[in-house]
N, C-alpha and C positions, 0 to 999 in steps of 0.2 A: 720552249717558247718564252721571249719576255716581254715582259710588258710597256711598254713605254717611257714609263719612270727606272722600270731595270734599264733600260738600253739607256736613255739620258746618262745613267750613272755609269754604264759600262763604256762610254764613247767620253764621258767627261763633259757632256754637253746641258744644258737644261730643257725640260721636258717641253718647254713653250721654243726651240731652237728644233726637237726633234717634229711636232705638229705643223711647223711652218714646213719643213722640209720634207713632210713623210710621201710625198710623191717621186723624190727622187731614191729612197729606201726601198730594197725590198719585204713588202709589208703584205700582211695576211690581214683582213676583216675579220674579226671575231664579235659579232654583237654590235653595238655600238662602238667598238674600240677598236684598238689596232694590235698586233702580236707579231714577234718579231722571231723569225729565227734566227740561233749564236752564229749557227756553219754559215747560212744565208749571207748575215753581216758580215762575217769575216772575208768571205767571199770577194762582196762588193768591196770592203775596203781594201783587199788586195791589187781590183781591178781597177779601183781609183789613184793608186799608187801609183801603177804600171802606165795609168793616161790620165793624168789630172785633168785632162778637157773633157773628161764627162761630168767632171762638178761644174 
C-alpha cells in the first residue's frame, strides 16, 4: 500500500494533482487518508492506455 505522497512520487505527479483526482484512482480509505494499491495502479494505468476516454 502507498500512500499518497508515495503514489504522487511514483506517477511523477504532485500530491495536490493526486487529491484533486483521487475519485477517478482506485483508492482504499484508510482513516482519514487514502492508500493506494502498486498492482491496483498499474492496473488502471494499463486500462487507461488501452482507452484514454476513461480519463
Amino acid at each position: 500500500m502507498m500512500t499518497t505522497g508515495e503514489l504522487a512520487e511514483y506517477l511523477g505527479l504532485s500530491t495536490k494533482t493526486i487529491y484533486r483526482n483521487k475519485h477517478r484512482l482506485p483508492t482504499h480509505r484508510v482513516g482519514r487518508g487514502y492508500r493506494f494499491r502498486r498492482s491496483e495502479i498499474d492496473r488502471w494505468l494499463e486500462t487507461c492506455r488501452e482507452n484514454p476516454g476513461l480519463l
